[in-house]
Phi, psi and omega in degrees: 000138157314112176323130175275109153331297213218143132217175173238171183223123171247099155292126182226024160322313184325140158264322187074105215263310168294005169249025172040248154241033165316301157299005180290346168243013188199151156322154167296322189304333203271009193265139201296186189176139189055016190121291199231024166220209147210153200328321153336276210326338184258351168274340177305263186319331179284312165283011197238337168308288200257017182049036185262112201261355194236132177211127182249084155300102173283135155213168197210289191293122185009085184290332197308291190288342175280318190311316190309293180293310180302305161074217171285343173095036186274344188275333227213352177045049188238006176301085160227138134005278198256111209055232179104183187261157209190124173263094236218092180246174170322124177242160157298142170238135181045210188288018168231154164189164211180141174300174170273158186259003188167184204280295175320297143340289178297335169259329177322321187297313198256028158311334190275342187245023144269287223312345201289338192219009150083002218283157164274327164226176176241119137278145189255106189230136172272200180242325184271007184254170174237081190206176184242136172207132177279077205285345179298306159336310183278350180300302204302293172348283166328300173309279154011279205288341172087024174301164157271301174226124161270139161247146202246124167269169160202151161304124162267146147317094178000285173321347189260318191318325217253045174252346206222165152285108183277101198254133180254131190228186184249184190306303205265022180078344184291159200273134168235008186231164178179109155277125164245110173084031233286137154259011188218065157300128201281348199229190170213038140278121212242108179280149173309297185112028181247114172240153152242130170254130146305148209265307177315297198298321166315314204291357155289357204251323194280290186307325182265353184270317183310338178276335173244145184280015177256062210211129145305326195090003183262161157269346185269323174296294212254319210279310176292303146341317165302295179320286196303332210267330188243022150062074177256212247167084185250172164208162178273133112302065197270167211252152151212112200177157137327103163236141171231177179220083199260085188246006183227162161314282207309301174271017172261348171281306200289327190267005182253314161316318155309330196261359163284350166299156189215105346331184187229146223278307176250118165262131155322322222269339213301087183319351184265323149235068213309135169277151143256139167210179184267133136274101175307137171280143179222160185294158165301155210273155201222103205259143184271162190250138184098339174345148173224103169268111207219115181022086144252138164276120097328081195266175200260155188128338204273128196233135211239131186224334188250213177263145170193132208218135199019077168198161189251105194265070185326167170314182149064032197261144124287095143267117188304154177324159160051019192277169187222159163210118161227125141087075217211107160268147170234115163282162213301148150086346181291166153261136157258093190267213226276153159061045182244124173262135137242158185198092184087069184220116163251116188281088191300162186297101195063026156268157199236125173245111185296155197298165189003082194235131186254147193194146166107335191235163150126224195293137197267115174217142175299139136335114217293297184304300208234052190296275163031261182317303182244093181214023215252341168108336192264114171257162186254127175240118178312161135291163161087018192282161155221121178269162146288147151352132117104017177286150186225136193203132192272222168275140162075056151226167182272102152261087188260353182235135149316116195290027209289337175236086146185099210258325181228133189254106142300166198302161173053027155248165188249135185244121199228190161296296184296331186301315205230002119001000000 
């Protein structure tokens, strides 16, 4: 193999348990997001970007539908000979084998396919965020400084700070501290999860953590924590661009509602950093007459008869005659049919909602089953669902089963299998 400066490991493992059943049949990374992509596609598109050609995807959690979509990575200009993209989930090794167990886990497992390209560094990238970054910067960085690990931060709102991992750094950023959840946080740089590690000094780090059986196995628990304690050389990187963490409903709705400000909070559009992602072609979207379109994504494919109004419409979407939809994500392939209001609905992928049906309105109360998860007011319609005619269903409610004998869900209930069995 060709010697690497870098490459990277993108953890995409996650089921991501707080996106409810956004996740229930796929990884958090593969879940859509902004019209036309998925969450992947911007940790993808930042390497490809930033001219990192080698990328070793972990994955682990309902893997089927990500393996699928990533493909040779040609969408990602990542098909090569000498590197590329690499689908890299748990395997047996010798009379064994095992998930991962942690963050830390998961690249230790894969030492051997680093070792393969020789690199001087590794980044360590996640999956699930939503932001543009030039990581060829944090290389440079990382070097400059003569580090052992760099981490890339961003300022939070104090009030926010004791949500994240907290690194208290000195004037000149080197890190001499790392909070995780802090409740009395002395700083508001909040990590990211994007580290560069020198690759020799990670992989001893990797190897001694593997040894002790107290370990999570994670880096913000044992490997970082390690590192400050036997004074190694860390830094802060800070980022200030546009991150989201869309790991709950509430900020995977805000951050697909962001890109709808005008400016847009986040831009798609930017020719200086393209996101790439696969896109199937489709005919162009077919808007109806007399319609009322208003600071909307419409993507093509899509065929629209009724109002929509702040909400992000996937390929393949139907909207029915006299229907209103606001402040709405719709995912590829649902249906709307005719006189239906929807309103703080997130619309799962090839569900079909039937005519003159209300969702979305009344009374805010958390979710009965999963208050945690849905409480934020935005109800979820599963994929592959079907409502009936004439269902009227409030807020914060779950629709996992097709509604066919139970037409109306007050706010904060959940509709299952088990539920009606």
């Amino acid at each position: 193999m060709i010697k690497k400066e870098c490459i990277a490991m993108l953890l995409a493992g996650g089921q991501g348990n707080r996106l409810g059943i956004l996740t229930k049949d796929l990884a958090k990374p593969a879940v859509p997001f902004g019209g036309k992509y998925r969450i992947i596609d911007f940790t993808l598109s930042n390497c490809t970007n930033s001219g990192i050609d080698t990328v070793g995807v972990l994955t682990q959690y309902r893997p089927l539908k990500l393996n699928a979509y990533i493909g040779t990575g040609q969408p990602w200009d990542l098909d090569r000979v000498n590197g590329g993209v690499y689908i890299l989930p748990p395997y047996i090794k010798g009379k064994r084998g095992e998930w991962y167990k942690g963050t830390a886990n998961a690249i230790y497992q894969n030492i051997e396919f680093i070792e393969q390209y020789n690199p001087k560094y590794v980044l360590i990238l996640s999956g699930d965020h939503i932001y543009k970054m030039d990581y060829s910067k944090m290389i440079k960085y990382h070097i400059e400084k003569s580090a052992d690990c760099s981490i890339a931060v961003i300022n939070v709102p104090l009030k926010e700070a004791s949500r994240f991992g907290i690194m208290n750094a000195d004037e000149d950023n080197k890190i001499y501290e790392f909070e995780e959840k802090p409740k009395h946080p002395k700083s508001t740089k909040a990590s990211m999860g994007i580290y560069v590690f020198t690759w020799d000094i990670l992989k001893k780090y990797l190897n001694e953590d593997e040894l002790d059986a107290n370990s999570d196995k994670d880096f913000g628990k044992n490997i970082i924590p390690k590192m400050l304690k036997d004074n190694r050389s860390l830094y802060a990187y800070c980022f200030d661009g546009y991150w989201k963490d869309v790991g709950t409903i509430q900020s995977y709705f805000e951050a697909n509602m962001d890109l709808l400000e005008n400016p847009p909070v986040f831009d798609l559009y930017d020719i200086r950093w393209r996101i790439y992602g696969r896109n199937p072609i489709q005919t162009p979207h077919y808007i109806g007459c007399n319609c009322k379109i208003k600071r909307s994504i419409i993507t093509e494919g899509c065929e629209v008869l009724g109002d929509v109004y702040h909400s992000v419409l996937f390929s393949g979407v139907l909207v029915g005659e006299d229907s209103e939809i606001s402040d709405c994500v719709i995912m590829p392939n649902a249906k709307i049919g005719k006189n239906t209001k929807l309103s703080n609905v997130v619309v799962g992928e090839g569900a079909v909602i039937g005519d003159n049906c209300i969702i979305g309105y009344g009374d805010i109360k958390p979710n009965r089953l999963y208050p945690n998860i849905y409480s934020s007011g935005i109800t979820v319609i599963a994929s592959d669902i079907e409502i009936s005619e004439g269902s009227v269903i409030g807020k914060n409610v779950v629709v996992e089963k097709s509604n066919l004998d139970v037409k109306n869900l007050d706010s904060g209930e959940y509709l299952s299998e088990e539920e009606v069995s």
